[in-house]
Each structure stands twice: as structure tokens, then as C-alpha cells.
VOPA-392451 format. One record per residue (C-alpha): residue in one letter; x, y, z. Coordinates in steps of 0.5 Angstrom, whole numbers, plus 500, padded with zeros to 3 digits. Layout:
N
AXYZ...
//
This chain:
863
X186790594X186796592X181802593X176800586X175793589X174796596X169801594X165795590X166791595X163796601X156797596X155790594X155787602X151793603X146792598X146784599X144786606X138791603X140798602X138802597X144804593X144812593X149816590X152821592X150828593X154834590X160838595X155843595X149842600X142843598X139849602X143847608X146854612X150851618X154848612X159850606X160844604X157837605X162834610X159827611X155821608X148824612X148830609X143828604X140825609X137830614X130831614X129823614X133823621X128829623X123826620X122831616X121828609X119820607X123815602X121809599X127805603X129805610X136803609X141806605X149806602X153811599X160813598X159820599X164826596X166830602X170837603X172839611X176845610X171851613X166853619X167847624X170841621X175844618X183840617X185844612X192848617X193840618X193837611X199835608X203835616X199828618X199822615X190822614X187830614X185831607X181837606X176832600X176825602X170820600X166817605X164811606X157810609X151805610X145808613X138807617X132811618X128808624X129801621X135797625X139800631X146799634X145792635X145790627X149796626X155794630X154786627X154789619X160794620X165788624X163783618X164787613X171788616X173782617X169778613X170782607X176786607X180780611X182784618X185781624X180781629X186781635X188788631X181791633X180795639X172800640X170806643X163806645X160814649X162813657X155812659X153808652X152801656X147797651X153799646X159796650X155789652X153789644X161789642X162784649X158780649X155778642X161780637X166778643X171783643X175782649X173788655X181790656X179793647X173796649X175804651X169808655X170815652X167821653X163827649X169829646X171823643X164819643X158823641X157826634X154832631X153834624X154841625X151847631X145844629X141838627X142831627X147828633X147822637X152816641X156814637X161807637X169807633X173802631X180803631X186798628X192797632X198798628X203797633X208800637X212802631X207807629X206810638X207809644X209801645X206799650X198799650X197801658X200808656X195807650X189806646X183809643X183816643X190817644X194822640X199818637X199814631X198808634X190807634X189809628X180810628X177807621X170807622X165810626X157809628X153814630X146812633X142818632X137820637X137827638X135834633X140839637X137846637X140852636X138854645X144848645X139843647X137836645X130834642X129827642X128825634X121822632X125816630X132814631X136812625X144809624X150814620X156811620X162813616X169810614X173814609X176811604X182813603X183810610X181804611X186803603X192805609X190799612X188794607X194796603X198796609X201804608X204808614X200814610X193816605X198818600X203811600X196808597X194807590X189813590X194818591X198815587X197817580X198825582X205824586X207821579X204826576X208832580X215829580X213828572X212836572X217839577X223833576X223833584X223826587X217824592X220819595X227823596X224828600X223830607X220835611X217842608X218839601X214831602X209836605X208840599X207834595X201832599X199838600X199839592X195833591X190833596X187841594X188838587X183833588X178838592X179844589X177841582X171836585X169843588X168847581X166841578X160841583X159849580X163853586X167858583X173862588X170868591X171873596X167871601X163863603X164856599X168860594X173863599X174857602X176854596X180860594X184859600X185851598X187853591X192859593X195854600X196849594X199855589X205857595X207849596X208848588X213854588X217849594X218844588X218849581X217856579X211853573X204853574X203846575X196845579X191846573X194841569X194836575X186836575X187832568X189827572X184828578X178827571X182821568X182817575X175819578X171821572X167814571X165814579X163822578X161825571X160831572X169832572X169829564X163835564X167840567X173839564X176845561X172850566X176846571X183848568X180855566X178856573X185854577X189857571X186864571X187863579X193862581X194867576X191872579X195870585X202870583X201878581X199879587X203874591X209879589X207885591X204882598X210879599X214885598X208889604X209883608X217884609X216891609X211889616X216885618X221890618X217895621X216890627X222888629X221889636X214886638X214881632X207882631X203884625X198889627X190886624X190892620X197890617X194883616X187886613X190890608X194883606X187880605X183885603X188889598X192883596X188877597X192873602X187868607X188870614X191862614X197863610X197871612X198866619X203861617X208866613X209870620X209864624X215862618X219868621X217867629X212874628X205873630X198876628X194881632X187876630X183881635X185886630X183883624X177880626X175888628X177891621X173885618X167886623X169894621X168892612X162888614X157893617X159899612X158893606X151892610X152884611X151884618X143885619X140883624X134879623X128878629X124873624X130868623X128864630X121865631X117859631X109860628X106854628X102855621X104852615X101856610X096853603X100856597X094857592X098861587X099856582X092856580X089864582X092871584X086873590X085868596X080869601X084866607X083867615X089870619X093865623X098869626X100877627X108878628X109885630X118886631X120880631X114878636X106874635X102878637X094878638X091884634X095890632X092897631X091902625X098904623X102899625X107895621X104887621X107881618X101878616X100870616X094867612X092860612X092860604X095865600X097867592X103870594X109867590X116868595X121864592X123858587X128858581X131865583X124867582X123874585X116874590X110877589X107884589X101885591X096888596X092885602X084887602X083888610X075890609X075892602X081897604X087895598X093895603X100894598X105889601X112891603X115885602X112878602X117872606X117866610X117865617X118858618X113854614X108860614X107865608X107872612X105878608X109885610X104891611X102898614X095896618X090901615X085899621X085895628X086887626X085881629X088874629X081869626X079875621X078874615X082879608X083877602X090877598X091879592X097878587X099884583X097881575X102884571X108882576X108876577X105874568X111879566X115875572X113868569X115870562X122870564X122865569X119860562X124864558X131862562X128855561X129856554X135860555X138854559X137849554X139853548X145854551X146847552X144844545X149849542X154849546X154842550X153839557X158843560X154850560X152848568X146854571X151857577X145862579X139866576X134872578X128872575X125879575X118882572X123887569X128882566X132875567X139874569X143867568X150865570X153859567X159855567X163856560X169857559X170861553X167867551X160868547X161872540X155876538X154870532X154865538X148870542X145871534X144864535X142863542X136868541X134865534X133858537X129861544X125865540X124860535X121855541X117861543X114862536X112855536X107857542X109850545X105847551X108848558X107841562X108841570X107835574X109831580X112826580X119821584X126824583X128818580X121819574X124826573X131823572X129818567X126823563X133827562X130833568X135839571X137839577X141844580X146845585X143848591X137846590X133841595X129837593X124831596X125824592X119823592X116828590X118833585X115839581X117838573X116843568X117841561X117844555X117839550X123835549X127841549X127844556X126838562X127842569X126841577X122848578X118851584X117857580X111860577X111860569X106861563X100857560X106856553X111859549X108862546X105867551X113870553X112874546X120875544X126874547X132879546X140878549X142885553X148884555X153878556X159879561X165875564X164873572X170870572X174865569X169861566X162863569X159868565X152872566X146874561X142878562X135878557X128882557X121878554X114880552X112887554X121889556X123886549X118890546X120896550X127895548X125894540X121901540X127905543X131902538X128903533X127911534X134912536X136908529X131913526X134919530X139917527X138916519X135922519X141925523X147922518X142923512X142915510X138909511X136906517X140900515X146904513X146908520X152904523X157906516X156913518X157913525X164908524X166913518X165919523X169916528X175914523X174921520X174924528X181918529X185922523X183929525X185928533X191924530X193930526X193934531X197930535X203931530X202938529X203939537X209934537X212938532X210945535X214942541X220939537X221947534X220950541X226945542X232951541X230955545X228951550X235949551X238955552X235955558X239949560X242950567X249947570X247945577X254940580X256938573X248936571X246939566X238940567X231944565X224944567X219946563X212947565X206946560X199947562X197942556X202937554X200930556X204924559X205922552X208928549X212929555X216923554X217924546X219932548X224929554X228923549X228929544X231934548X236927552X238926544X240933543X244934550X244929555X242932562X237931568X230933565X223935568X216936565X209937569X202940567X196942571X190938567X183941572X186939579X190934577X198935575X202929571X210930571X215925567X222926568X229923566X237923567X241921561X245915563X252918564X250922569X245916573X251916578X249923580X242923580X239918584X231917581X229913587X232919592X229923588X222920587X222920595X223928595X217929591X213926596X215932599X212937594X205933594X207928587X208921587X211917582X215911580X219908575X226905573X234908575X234913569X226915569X220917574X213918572X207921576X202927579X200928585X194935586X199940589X201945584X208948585X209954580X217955583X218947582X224948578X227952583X226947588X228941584X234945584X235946590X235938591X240938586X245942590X244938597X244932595
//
């Protein structure tokens, strides 16, 4: 059986059961902080075990995309060594939201083995948590599993957690013998929970009960629910009976794939070069799911995992061959996976762009990084530790992760000084300004504030709540700073990168600016300076500075456009990656892989600005994810959304977007819409800035005066200005040309007189030659002039401002005198550095030496 029918297979018992077929959520985690990637099939489940969000169904089926290679479930160092740790794997889940419990639960999962996929029953041993009785007489006495089969584990083993926080619970295991071949060989010595391979774990059921909170403590849920999981790739071992995930037909097509481009063979390997092979195929399958779920490589988060993943991947390919294979093995994930997950076929190209230009960047660096790490390794011979400040500059400078920083030092029996490293991370982090601490992020106000600004702009509200330093407080006196939290408020705080309001409160008819408007939990809470004593009950009315939010609301419907102009023009795989909307100006980031031309931009804006002329209604209304979906709505990575009702704002048939932001009435309210600047982020993410309405107008008028300035300037029309100016340039071109070859000739005639001042030191001949002005390129002309005339040991410098510049060279006869690398070492002596080749040396330095001649000199005599 292999893994296709087993997934359809898996869905089908489930739906046939009534479960909701529910697709999987992206490798991004919808507005969840305790994760970098999802890591489980309940991820998209959360607020309905806590009860917080309510569906059309109460039980549920997904294979959901995971990734565990960061933050507490993290098998990345393990990958590629052991025959089941991946870093991306597919779980396999069936779900229930306060419908049935443990008894059904159990009952589905062994019918589903058995019945379905055909396995022994004699194969199949349980876990249950040590104190879990009503579990164990479940798998007992109703499903008859013999009680010398049924392991009592403790917490370790047997209580499951999502992360620090959430969701948690009991949980019950099934394991699969697979004989004394695969461990220990007799089963007294054995079981459930051992570390060998003998009792391999396929699925596991967790029985939520409890929401950890972040004091450690568990708080029963309002309902209880079922999560169960059973990675795919895992139980195709066993069906398809493989001693590994990576002998099943999943991984199949990638290792041909490899031994195709590196002509290694998979099965004629051991070792460090089997492990290659499956570490290779394993990131191949991560990395490229990642990106295609809109992750890009960064430096810190989800990006710098997935730059270590990639780079891990890059250091194993050059185990097997020098050419950069991993890009073109992610063709391979597309064609396999691309049906089950479309947005691989939609990301296709961005996916190659992306990986190649990584490792490319990579390979640069991993050179010279390998070159420091030797040097290190060399410097500590004696206490074989590399120092956290050595390993820091490695990541910091050269891009090594600390876990391949790791794993090379550990290759030569050297360790790493990790409480150093932490320290010079923790140093970096408080001067960038990342570690702020924030007193508001745990306090609990039991206030969910009515949002009124949809409708209007000044609301009248009673005070719920005063939050002076991270504390509620009662009253606060005249002076004071005061977090406001009203029961109704007008003021916008965050939605489709929409930036939050401005305003002011109005406390007795005193307008008081606010500093800052934010969230504490689900109350709106307004930052000001107390003009006077206040109290909790009061009442004040919240008024949201009108030209801030409508310039703010024409951007945010103008990125709509922009987003959907960009799609109609150049396809679906233009994917929104992030976006700030300011009153001032918008910003979007996107994934193309190729760069916008000025006509590409031309282009883009005539068809934004021509829906804004056509001044077409802009719809919002509620509705069910699944309506909004139908109808063709945007949904973007990161943002969460409740199923059952979400916010969709329309724009005819053009632009059909899920937003909580603020927008105008029509098109047509936005004015114009101008591009200002197109950058590349990175490979294949780029950003636009634009500005609209009254910003565009701004734009255009000092353009306009600039052009104006400058026609009357050049005396030419407006529309001839850019000639002039490029005239000018080739004119000023030819001139600095000109005197270019005038100064190389005037340094060419100088040449006879030069060397006569040639001096023989130990058989060399050689000149020094000081000229304030020359520049690095005419140093290099005049030195071959003068090598040509008479070969010999030459050396040039200046002092432009502070800073002096030297080129020197020795003629290739007398190389065997003059040792360059000896020499640039010297220099350093001198306050100069420099590097080069055997025959040439090139640098500066801030030290000027007028007797750098006679020093020169005298190096020559003792060397």
C-alpha cells in the first residue's frame, strides 16, 4: 500500500465516521507567538479547545503540513542519523471538540489500524499516563489488549503539550513491535518508551483537558476535546514494511533524484554519506514547503530556522558533490506534492530563486568561515574550546548557525564556550533594542472593549479600567501617565498592517493627545498624560484625529489595488509577504522572483489608478470563511481568521480580500496613486513603496517645480530637461576622461626621471615614490610602466584627507627575494594593511609615514 492510498484512506474512515475534512493550515502559524512553525494537526484547532471560537462542526480530519526544527520541538540535530526524525512531516489527525472522548477515540484509531491498513493486532502494544485508569480499562477491557501490552508511562512519555502554553492533556500511544531485530530481544527488558528501535510509536491520542498558563499552572478547559496524530511517513514504515522513513515511497523519488545529480549510489553508502542522503532529501522537502507557505531566510525567528535548514542541507550536498544540487531538487518536491498543496506549483520559481540565491550566498561566505574556523582551531590547541566570542563572530559575520558552528568543532573534538556565545548574543540584542520589557504583556483586564470605529470617529464611553506601570489602578492624579480603557472606542489599533490611530481623549472638555493606543488583552487602552484627577466610571469621549485615519484608509484600499494589480499583471504567484499602512505612505512586500522594470511599475500604476478613476464601491461584509472563499477572498499567511465569521472587503471583481482594516467609501475617494520606490528584500521578495491622495499630490507638485527649476536652468522645455541633464553628464564624462589621460601622461613622462632614482638594495632594484594625488588606478598603471622599463620592487602611496592608499609590486624575477606575504605583515607595522597575490600588494591604512621609503628600505636589508 503506498502513501497516496493511505492518506485517502485515513480521510475517507474519518469522514465516513462524521468528521469534517479540514484542510491543512499554512507552515506558518496564524498569529500564535509560542510557535515558529505549526508542529501538530491542532494547531488550527486552538481556540476551539479553549473554547474560544465555535465551528459548524464538532469533529474533525486533517493531514497537516508540520515543521519541528525550532523553539521546543526541535529534531533538527537529529535528522539524517536516526531512521524517523524529520524536520517537516505530515500529520495525520482525527479530531473532537467536546463531542466524544477517550472511549471512541481509542475505538477509531484501533479500527482504523487494523481494519483499514490490515495490521496484526499480536504487533500492537499501548501507552496510557501512570494515573490514567479509565484509559487503560478502555484498551483492556473493551478493545482486549492483553495487560502485559499496556505500559502505565509517566509525564515524560504520556502527557502532551503544544507548547509552554495552551492546550495539553493525557494521552494514550500505540506502538508496533517490529521484533528483536530492530532491539533488545527479549521484551522483559523492553517496551513502550524504550529507547531502542524495537517499539517504534505510530500514533498517539491526546485527551485535552487542560489550557497551560504561562505561572506553569493547569486550568481545566470549558470542554474537553480529542487530538490525535500519526505521521504519515511513519506508519508508510510500517505498512510498507521499511526499517526507515526514507526506504518508503515518499522519499523515493528525491534519493533517485540525488544519485542522478551527484552519481553517487544511495544504497552503496554508510555512514556520514547515507546520512547526507537523507539529510539532503529531508530539508529539500521543509525548506521548499516553508517558502512556499511565504517564509524567506532571515537572520533572526521562522527565517533563521529556515536558514539553518537550508545552509545544514548545503554542507551535507558537498559530502556528495561540488555542484549546487539543492534548488533543483525542490522540482522534485513540486511534481510529487504539488496536487496535494498547490501553493508549490504557485511558487515554483520563487522557490529555486530563493535556495539558489542562499546557498549561494552561503558558499562565499563558507570559505572564508572555514578559513577563521581553522585559524581558531589552531589558536586553541591546548584547551580545544572555541571561545563564545570566536563562535559569535562566525554567526555574526560569516552566517554560520551555532548548530553547525557546533557540529564542525565537535568533528575535531573541540567544544564551544555556548555561555559565551549566549552573552555576546544577549550583548547585540540590548544595543539593536530587541529585549524590551513590556509590563502590559501578562496583565489581565477583564474588559473587552466595543470597537465603534467603522462607523464614527468620537464616542462617548465610560472608563473601565486605569493601568498606571503595569498595574489597575482605581484613580490617577492630575500628571500622571495612564493607559485609558474605555468600554466603547473609535480608536483603530491593528489590522492588515494598518498603523493605529492618533487621536485625543476628552476628559471634561480638555483635549488630551494620545501617546499610543494598544491592546491589553481584549480591551482597547488609550496612553495619555492625565490632565486632571480620574476615575474608574467616569465618563470622557475618544475622538480619533480625521485626517490620520482617511489618509490611512486610502492607503490601506490603494494596497488592495496595488495587490491585485500586481496579481492580474503578473500571476498568482505574486503572494503579500508583509505591508505597513501609514497615513503618510504605503509599503507592500511580495514574493516574485524577477525584477519590476520601470514599464512593469508604468504599468501597475496605470491600472491602479484606473480603478481609482472609475470610482467603484468599496463592499464589506460578514460572512463564513468558506462564502468568502468561494467567492475568490485573499487570505494571507499569519493572519488569523474565525471560520465562521469573517470580515470581506470587495472592490468589484478586481480585489477580494479577508480585512480588519479601515477603508474609504469608493475608489475613488483615494485621488491617485503613485510607485516611489521598487527594492529587492532579498531573493525573490521584493517591496514597493507608493503614496495616494493628498501624498501624491505632494509628490507631483514638487516635482513639478524641480523640472521647472530645472528648464529654466538648462533653458529647454520641461519635457526636454532629462536630454539636457544626460548631455551634461557625457559632456562632464569626456571632460574627467580627458584629464584622466592627461595625468597618466604626465606620470608617463615623469617616468626617466623617476628612475633614476632607482636604488640597489641586496641585488633589488627599487623606488618609492610618494604622490599626494595619484589614485589607486594610476598607481597600478604607473608600476607596470615602470616593471616594463626595469624590472625591480616598486611602491607607491598618497594621502587623500585622512586616508593614505599604496599598490606595490616585484617583478617576477626577483619574487624569490621579495616575500609579498612577509611583507604585507610588516606594513602592519607601519599602520597599513593590505592583501594581494606573490607579486603585488594593495591597501591603506590612516597612519602617514613620510620616511616610508627609507623604512621599506631597511626591511629589505633584514630580510
Amino acid at each position: 500500500m503506498n502513501s497516496r492510498e493511505i492518506r485517502n484512506k485515513f480521510i475517507q474512515f474519518f469522514a465516513q465516521n462524521g468528521h469534517e475534512p479540514v484542510a491543512s493550515s499554512s507552515l506558518i502559524p496564524a498569529q500564535d507567538p509560542t510557535l515558529l512553525f505549526t508542529n501538530a494537526g491542532m494547531n488550527q484547532f486552538k481556540d476551539l479547545f479553549l473554547g474560544l471560537e465555535k465551528r459548524s462542526y464538532n469533529r474533525a480530519v486533517s493531514i497537516q503540513k508540520c515543521v519541528r526544527a525550532g523553539g521546543k520541538h526541535n529534531d533538527l540535530d537529529n535528522v539524517g542519523f536516526t531512521k524517523r526524525h524529520l524536520t517537516f512531516f505530515e500529520m495525520m489527525g482525527n479530531f473532537s471538540f467536546g463531542n466524544y472522548f477517550k472511549k471512541d477515540a481509542i475505538r477509531y484509531a484501533w479500527d482504523f489500524l487494523t481494519k483499514q491498513l490490515g495490521l496484526a493486532p499480536e504487533t500492537m502494544y499501548v501507552s496510557v499516563f501512570e494515573t490514567d485508569d479509565e484509559a487503560y480499562d478502555i484498551w483492556h477491557t473493551e478493545i482486549h489488549v492483553p495487560s502485559n501490552r499496556i505500559y502505565r508511562l509517566g509525564a515524560k512519555d504520556n502527557f502532551w503539550q503544544m507548547g509552554d502554553v495552551g492546550p495539553c492533556g493525557p494521552c494514550t500511544e500505540i506502538y508496533i513491535d517490529r521484533g528483536a531485530q530492530y532491539g533488545h530481544a527479549n521484551v522483559a527488558e523492553c517496551g513502550p518508551g524504550c529507547d531502542c528501535d524495537r517499539f517504534l510509536e505510530v500514533w498517539n491520542l491526546v485527551f485535552m483537558q487542560f489550557d497551560r498558563q504561562p505561572d506553569g499552572a493547569f486550568k481545566p478547559l470549558k470542554q474537553t476535546g480529542v487530538d490525535t496524530g500519526m505521521g504519515l511517513e511513519r506508519i508508510c514504515s510500517v505498512v510498507q514494511n521499511k526499517d526507515s522513513v526514507y526506504n518508503t515511497d515518499i522519499f523515493a523519488p528525491l534519493l533517485s533524484k540525488i544519485e542522478e545529480l551527484t552519481g553517487v549510489v544511495y544504497k552503496d553508502q554508510q555512514g556520514e554519506m547515507k546520512a547526507a542522503f537523507h539529510v539532503i532529501a529531508d530539508h529539500i522537502r521543509s525548506s521548499t514547503l516553508i517558502i512556499a507557505d511565504g517564509c524567506a531566510p532571515t537572520n533572526d525567528g521562522r527565517g533563521y530556522v529556515l536558514r539553518k535548514i537550508i545552509r545544514r542541507a548545503a554542507l551535507f550536498v558537498q559530502k556528495l558533490t561540488d555542484k549546487n544540487i539543492f534548488p533543483e531538487l525542490s522540482r522534485v518536491v513540486v511534481a510529487e506534492f504539488g496536487d496535494i498543496y498547490p501553493e508549490l506549483h504557485t511558487n515554483k520559481e520563487l522557490i529555486y530563486t530563493i535556495l539558489k540565491s542562499e546557498i549561494d550566498k552561503f558558499a562565499a561566505n563558507l570559505i572564508r568561515g572555514k578559513t577563521i574556523l581553522n585559524e581558531y582551531f589552531e589558536h586553541s590547541k591546548n584547551n580545544k574550546i572555541i571561545t563564545g566570542e570566536q563562535a559569535f563572530k562566525l554567526y555574526d559575520t560569516y552566517g554560520f548557525p551555532i548548530e553547525l558552528i557546533g557540529a564542525a568543532v565537535r568533528e575535531k573534538g573541540y567544544s564551544v564556550d555556548m555561555d559565551g556565545f549566549d552573552a555576546e548574543m544577549e550583548k547585540q540584542q540590548n544595543q539593536s533594542g530587541k529585549k524590551v520589557a513590556d509590563l502590559l504583556s501578562h496583565l489581565e483586564v477583564d474588559v473587552t472593549s466595543e470597537f465603534t470605529g467603522y462607523k464614527e470617529l468620537e464616542t462617548p464611553s465610560k472608563i473601565a479600567a486605569l493601568v498606571v506601570d503595569g498595574q489597575l489602578v482605581d484613580k490617577v492624579a492630575a500628571g500622571q501617565a495612564v493607559y485609558v480603557v474605555t468600554e466603547q472606542s473609535p480608536f483603530f489599533i491593528v489590522g492588515g498592517g494598518q498603523v493605529p490611530d492618533q487621536g485625543w481623549i476628552i476628559i471634561n472638555g480638555i483635549e488630551t493627545p494620545i501617546k499610543e493606543v494598544r491592546f491589553i488583552g481584549n480591551a482597547i487602552a488609550a496612553h495619555i498624560i492625565s490632565p486632571e484627577k480620574i476615575s474608574v466610571g467616569e465618563k470622557v469621549t475618544s475622538r480619533v484625529d480625521k485626517t490620520w485615519r482617511t489618509n490611512a484608509m486610502k492607503n490601506h484600499t490603494a494596497t488592495h489595488l496595488l495587490q491585485a494589480a500586481l496579481i492580474e499583471l503578473f500571476g498568482k504567484q505574486i503572494q503579500q509577504s508583509g505591508s505597513l499602512v501609514h497615513p503618510d505612505y504605503l509599503r507592500f512586500d511580495f514574493t516574485y522572483h524577477q525584477q519590476l522594470s520601470a514599464e512593469d511599475i508604468k504599468r501597475v500604476e496605470d491600472l491602479v489608478n484606473e480603478k481609482i478613476r472609475a470610482n467603484i464601491p468599496v463592499i464589506i461584509e460578514y460572512c463564513s470563511l468558506k462564502e468568502a472563499q468561494k467567492k475568490g477572498a485573499l487570505a494571507f499567511f499569519g493572519e488569523k481568521y474565525k471560520p465562521e465569521n469573517v470580515r470581506m472587503v470587495q472592490v468589484d471583481d478586481f480585489s477580494i480580500e479577508l480585512c480588519g482594516g479601515t477603508h474609504v467609501r469608493a475608489t475613488g475617494d483615494i485621488g491617485a496613486f503613485k510607485i516611489t520606490e521598487s527594492v529587492a528584500l532579498s531573493a525573490g521578495h521584493r517591496r514597493i513603496f507608493a503614496v495616494t491622495g493628498p501624498g501624491a499630490i505632494d509628490l507631483f507638485q514638487d516635482t513639478f517645480n524641480a523640472v521647472k527649476a530645472l528648464s529654466q536652468e538648462y533653458k529647454v522645455k520641461r519635457e526636454d530637461v532629462l536630454e539636457a541633464i544626460n548631455k551634461q553628464k557625457e559632456q562632464l564624462k569626456s571632460a574627467q576622461q580627458e584629464i584622466k589621460q592627461l595625468k597618466q601622461q604626465s606620470l608617463l613622462m615623469q617616468m626617466p626621471s623617476m628612475l633614476q632614482g632607482v636604488e640597489q638594495i641586496k641585488g633589488v632594484p627599487f623606488l618609492c615614490i610618494y604622490d599626494a594625488n595619484i589614485s589607486a588606478e594610476d598607481m597600478r598603471m604607473l608600476v607596470a610602466a615602470l616593471e616594463k622599463k626595469q624590472p625591480g620592487f616598486y611602491f607607491v602611496y598618497n594621502m587623500i584627507g585622512n586616508q593614505v592608499s599604496f599598490y606595490a609590486a616585484v617583478s617576477s624575477e626577483f619574487a624569490h627575494a621579495i616575500d609579498m606575504k612577509q611583507f604585507g605583515v610588516w606594513l602592519q607595522t607601519q599602520g597599513l594593511r593590505g592583501g594581494g597575490s606573490k607579486n603585488s600588494i594593495q591597501g591603506g591604512g590612516e597612519k602617514f609615514n613620510p620616511q616610508l621609503g627609507a623604512a621599506i628600505k631597511q626591511w629589505m636589508q633584514n630580510s
